[in-house]
C-alpha positions in Angstrom: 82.6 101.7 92.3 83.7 100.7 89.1 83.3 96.8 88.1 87.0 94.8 87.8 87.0 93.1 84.3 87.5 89.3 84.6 91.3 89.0 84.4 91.7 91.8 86.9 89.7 89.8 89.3 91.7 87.0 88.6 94.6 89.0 89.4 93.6 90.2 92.1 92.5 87.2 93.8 96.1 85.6 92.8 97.7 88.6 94.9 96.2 88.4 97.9 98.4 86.3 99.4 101.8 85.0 98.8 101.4 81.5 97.5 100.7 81.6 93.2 97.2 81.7 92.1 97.8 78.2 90.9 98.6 76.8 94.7 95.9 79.0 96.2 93.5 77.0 93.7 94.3 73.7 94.5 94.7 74.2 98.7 91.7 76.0 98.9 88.3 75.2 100.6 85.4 75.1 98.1 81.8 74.3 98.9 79.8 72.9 96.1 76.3 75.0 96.0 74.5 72.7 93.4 72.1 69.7 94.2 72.5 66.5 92.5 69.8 66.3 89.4 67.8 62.8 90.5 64.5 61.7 90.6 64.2 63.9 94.0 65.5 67.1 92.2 62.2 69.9 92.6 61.1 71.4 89.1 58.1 74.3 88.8 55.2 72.1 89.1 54.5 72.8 85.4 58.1 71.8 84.3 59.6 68.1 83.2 61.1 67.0 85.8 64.9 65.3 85.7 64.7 62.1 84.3 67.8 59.4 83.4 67.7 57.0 80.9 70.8 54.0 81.2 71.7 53.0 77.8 74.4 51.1 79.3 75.6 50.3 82.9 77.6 46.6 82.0 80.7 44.4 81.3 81.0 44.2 77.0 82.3 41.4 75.8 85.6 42.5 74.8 85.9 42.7 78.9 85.8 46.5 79.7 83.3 48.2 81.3 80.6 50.7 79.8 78.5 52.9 81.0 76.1 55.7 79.6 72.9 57.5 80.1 70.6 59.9 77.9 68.9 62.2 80.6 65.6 64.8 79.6 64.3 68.1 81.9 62.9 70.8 81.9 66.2 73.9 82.0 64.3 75.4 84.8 64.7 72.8 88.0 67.1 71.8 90.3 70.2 74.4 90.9 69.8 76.5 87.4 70.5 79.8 85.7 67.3 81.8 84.6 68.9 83.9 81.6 67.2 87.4 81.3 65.6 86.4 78.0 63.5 84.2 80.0 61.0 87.0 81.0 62.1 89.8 79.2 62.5 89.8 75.2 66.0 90.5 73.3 67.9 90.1 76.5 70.7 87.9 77.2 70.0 84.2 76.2 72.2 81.1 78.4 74.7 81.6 75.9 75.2 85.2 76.0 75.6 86.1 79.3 79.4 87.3 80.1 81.2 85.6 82.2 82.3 88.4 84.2 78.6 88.1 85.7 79.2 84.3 86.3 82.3 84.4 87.7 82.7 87.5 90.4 83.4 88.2 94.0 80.1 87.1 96.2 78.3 88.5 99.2 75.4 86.3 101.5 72.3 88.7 102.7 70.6 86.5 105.2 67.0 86.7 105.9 66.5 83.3 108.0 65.3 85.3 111.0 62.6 86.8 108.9 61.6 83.8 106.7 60.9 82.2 110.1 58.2 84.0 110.5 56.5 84.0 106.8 57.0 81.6 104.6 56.0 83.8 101.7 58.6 86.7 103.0 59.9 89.3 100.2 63.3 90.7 101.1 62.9 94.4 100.9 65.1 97.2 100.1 65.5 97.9 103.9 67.0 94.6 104.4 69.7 95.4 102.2 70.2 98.6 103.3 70.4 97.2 106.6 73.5 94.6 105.5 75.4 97.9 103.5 74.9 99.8 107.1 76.8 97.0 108.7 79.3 95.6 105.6 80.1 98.4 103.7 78.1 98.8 99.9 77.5 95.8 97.7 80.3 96.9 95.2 79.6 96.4 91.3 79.8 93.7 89.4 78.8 91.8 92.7 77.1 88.5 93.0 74.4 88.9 95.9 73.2 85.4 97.3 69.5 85.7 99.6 70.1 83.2 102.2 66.6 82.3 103.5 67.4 78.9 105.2 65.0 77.1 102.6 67.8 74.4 101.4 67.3 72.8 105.1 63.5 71.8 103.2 65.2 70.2 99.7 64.4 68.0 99.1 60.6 67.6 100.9 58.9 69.2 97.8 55.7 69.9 100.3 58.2 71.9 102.7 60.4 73.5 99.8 57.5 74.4 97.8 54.4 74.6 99.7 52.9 71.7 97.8 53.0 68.3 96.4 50.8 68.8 93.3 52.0 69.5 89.5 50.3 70.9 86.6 48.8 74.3 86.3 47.0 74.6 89.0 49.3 73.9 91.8 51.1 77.6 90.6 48.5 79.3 93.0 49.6 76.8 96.1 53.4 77.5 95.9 54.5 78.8 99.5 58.0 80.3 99.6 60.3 83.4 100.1 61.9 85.4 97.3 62.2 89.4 96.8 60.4 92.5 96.7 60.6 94.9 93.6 61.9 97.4 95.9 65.1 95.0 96.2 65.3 94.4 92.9 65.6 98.0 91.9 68.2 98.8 94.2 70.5 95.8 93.5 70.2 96.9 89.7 71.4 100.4 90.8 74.1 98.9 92.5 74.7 97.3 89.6 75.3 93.6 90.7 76.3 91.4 88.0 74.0 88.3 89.4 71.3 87.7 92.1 70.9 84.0 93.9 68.3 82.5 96.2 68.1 79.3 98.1 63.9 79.2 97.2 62.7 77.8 94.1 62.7 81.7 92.6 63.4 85.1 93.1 59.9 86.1 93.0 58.0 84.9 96.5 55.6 81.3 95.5 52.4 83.6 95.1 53.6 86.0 93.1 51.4 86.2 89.7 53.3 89.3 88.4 57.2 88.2 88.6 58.5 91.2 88.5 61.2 90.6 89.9 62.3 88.7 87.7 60.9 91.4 85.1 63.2 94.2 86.3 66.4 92.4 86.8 66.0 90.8 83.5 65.0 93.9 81.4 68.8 95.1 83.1 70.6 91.9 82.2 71.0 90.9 85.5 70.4 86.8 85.3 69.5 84.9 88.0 70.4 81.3 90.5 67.5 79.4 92.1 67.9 77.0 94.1 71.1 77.2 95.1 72.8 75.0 97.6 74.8 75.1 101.1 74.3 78.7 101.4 74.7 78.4 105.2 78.2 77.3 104.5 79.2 80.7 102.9 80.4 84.1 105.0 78.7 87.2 104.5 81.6 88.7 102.3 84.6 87.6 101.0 83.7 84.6 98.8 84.4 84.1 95.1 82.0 82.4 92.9 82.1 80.2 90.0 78.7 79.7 88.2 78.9 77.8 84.9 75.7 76.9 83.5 74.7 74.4 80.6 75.8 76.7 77.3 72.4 76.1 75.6 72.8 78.1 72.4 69.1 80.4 72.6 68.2 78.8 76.2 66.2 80.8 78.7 68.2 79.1 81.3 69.9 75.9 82.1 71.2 73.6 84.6 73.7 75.1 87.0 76.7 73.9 88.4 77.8 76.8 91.0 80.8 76.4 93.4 82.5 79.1 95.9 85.8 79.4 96.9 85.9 80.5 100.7 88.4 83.5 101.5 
């Protein structure tokens, strides 16, 4: 199935119903899928967490108000983009990415059922397979969300991430679900334009190898961690809007994703 460009989408979505596109917009129901960035928000435990700085939160003398903040992280933490240049060289940085990937049609594979069982589950190829056998074939140009129930554990970082600890060394205690290369292959055959997760990555907490994050990337395909509410969207039929933090060069960036509900 061939991919809509952008403005066709747009279109599209404008004709599906009688009132304008403009009307539609503003009446709609959209669920925010982003966390708040706080001194709660979960980073990798080898990452700079969020941290705000008030430079100003006070009545001036000329009698207004005035307030302003400098804030520091790391771009990988809370709800963010992972650009492909982040594991794979020469691909897209933050800044490069289309929009057409960011801002597409979206479908929800849920895998609560089988995260509930192992807490380091990888979704396989079967499991999608097993969604197309019941929905019809991701189409292209596709954002695929992996619902596995984890946002019900942000933000207890022991829960969300299997441990407490940071530095180096806490990498090999990381508990959580993500996907299996087989998956990853086949969503880059169906040529998806972007992959979510409600888990702190795509790849599973033990993995050493990421690479699933290796072979999306080296395809373009970039990526949403930690992504919010995902109980709140239906299997099919959403619309996404996923605008990250243009960092000119950035391997990533924080994320502030939003559906709109058919």
């Amino acid at each position: 199935m061939r991919r809509l460009p952008l403005a066709a989408a747009l279109l599209l979505l404008a004709s599906c119903s009688r009132p304008s596109l403009t009307e539609r917009l503003v009446n709609a129901k959209w669920v925010d899928l982003t966390y708040p960035f706080d001194s709660t928000t979960i980073y990798w435990p080898t990452a700079q967490p969020f941290h705000l700085t008030v430079v100003s939160a006070k009545r001036m003398p000329g009698g207004w108000y005035y307030a302003a903040n400098n804030f520091a992280a790391a771009e990988h933490g809370g709800t963010h983009l992972d650009a492909p240049v982040h594991f794979v060289e020469k691909r897209h940085t933050t800044d490069e990415i289309p929009l057409s990937q960011l801002i597409a049609p979206a479908v929800v594979i849920d895998v609560k059922r089988q995260t509930d069982s192992s807490v380091d589950y990888r979704v396989h190829q079967s499991d999608i397979i097993s969604w197309e056998a019941a929905h019809g074939d991701i189409p292209e140009g596709t954002i695929v969300l992996i619902r596995t129930g984890w946002g019900s554990r942000w933000p207890d970082r022991a829960r969300y991430l299997g441990t407490t600890k940071t530095g180096a060394a806490a990498v090999a205690e990381l508990h959580f679900p993500g996907l299996d290369l087989d998956a990853a292959r086949l969503l880059v055959r169906r040529r998806v334009a972007a992959v979510g997760i409600d888990s702190p990555s795509i790849d599973y907490g033990q993995s050493t190898t990421y690479q699933v994050h290796r072979r999306l990337f080296a395809s373009n395909v970039p990526a949403f961690e930690n992504v919010a509410h995902l109980d709140e969207l239906p299997v099919t039929g959403a619309f996404v809007i996923a605008l990250p933090m243009k960092i000119k060069g950035g391997s990533g960036g924080p994320l502030r994703i939003v559906a709109l509900l058919p």
